[in-house]
C-alpha positions as CSV (number, residue, x, y, z in Angstrom):
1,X,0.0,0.0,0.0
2,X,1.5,3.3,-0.9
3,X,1.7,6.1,1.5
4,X,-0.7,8.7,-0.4
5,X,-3.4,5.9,0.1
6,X,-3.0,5.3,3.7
7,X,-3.1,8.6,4.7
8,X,-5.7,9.2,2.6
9,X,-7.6,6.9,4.4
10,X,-5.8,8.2,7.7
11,X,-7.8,11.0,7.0
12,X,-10.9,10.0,6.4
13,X,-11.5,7.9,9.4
14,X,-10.0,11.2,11.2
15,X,-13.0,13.0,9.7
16,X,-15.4,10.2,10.6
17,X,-14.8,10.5,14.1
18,X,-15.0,13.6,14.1
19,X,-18.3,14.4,12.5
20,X,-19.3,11.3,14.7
21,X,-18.1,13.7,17.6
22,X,-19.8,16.3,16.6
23,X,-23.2,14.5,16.5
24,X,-22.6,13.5,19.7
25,X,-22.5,17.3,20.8
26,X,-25.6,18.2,19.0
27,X,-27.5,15.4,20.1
28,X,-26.3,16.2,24.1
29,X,-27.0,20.2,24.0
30,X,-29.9,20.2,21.5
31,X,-31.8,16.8,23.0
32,X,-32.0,15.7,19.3
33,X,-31.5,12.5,17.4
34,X,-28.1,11.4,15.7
35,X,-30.3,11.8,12.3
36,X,-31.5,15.6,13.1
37,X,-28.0,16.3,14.4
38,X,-26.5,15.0,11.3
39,X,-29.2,17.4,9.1
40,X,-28.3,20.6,11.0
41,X,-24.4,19.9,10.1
42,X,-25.4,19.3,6.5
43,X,-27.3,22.4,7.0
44,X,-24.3,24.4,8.4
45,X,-22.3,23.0,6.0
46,X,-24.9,24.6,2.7
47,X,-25.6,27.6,4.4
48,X,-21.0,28.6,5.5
49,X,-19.5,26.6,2.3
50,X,-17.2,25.3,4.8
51,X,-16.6,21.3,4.4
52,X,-18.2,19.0,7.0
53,X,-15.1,18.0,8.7
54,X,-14.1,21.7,9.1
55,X,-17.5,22.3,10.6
56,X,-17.1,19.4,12.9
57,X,-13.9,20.2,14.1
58,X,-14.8,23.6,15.2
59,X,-17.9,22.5,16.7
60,X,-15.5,19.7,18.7
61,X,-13.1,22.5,19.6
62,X,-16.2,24.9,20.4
63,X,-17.6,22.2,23.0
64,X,-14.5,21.2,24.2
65,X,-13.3,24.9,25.0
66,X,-10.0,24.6,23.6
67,X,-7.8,26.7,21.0
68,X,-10.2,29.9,21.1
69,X,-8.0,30.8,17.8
70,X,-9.2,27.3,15.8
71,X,-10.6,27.6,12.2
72,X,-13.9,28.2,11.5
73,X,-14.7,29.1,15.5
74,X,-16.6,32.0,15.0
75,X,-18.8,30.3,12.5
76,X,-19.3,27.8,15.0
77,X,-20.2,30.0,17.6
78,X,-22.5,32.1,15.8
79,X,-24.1,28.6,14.0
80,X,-24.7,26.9,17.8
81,X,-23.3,29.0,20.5
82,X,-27.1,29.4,21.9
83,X,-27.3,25.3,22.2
84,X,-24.4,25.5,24.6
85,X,-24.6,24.7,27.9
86,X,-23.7,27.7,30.6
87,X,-21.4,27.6,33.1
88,X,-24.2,27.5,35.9
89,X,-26.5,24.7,34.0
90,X,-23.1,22.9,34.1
91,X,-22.5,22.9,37.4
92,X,-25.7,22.3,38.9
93,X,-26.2,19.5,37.0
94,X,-23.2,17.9,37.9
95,X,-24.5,18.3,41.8
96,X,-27.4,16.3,41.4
């Protein structure tokens, strides 16, 4: 197997996960299904021209809270940063 083609496919299982990842937000701060959470990426991917795995990845790094200076953040925040949970909600679920 040549190298172009296994990282190729490197690549695509690293996009995998992360859309997968990605769903996995959606479908914890919006309550949704993996289907519906899977639309509204499609969705944010027609209405930003930015490519699905971009889109994931920011909403990844969004959720996670790291590298404030990622790609596509602000597209991210603007697309689902009312979905995401506060501080406060955060904490007082974690005490019951």
């Amino acid at each position: 197997m040549d190298e172009v083609g296994e990282f190729g496919r490197s690549a695509d299982l690293s996009s995998r996960t992360v859309i997968d990842v990605a769903i996995g937000v959606l479908v914890g701060w919006r309550g949704c299904s993996p289907r519906e959470a899977f639309e509204e990426l499609a969705g944010a991917v027609r209405e930003t021209g930015v490519r699905i795995g971009s889109i994931a990845r920011a909403l990844v790094d969004l959720a996670s809270g790291t590298d404030p200076s990622a790609p596509h953040r602000a597209v991210a925040l603007r697309l689902w940063g009312d979905a995401m949970p506060r501080p406060s909600a955060l904490v007082s679920a974690s005490r019951n």
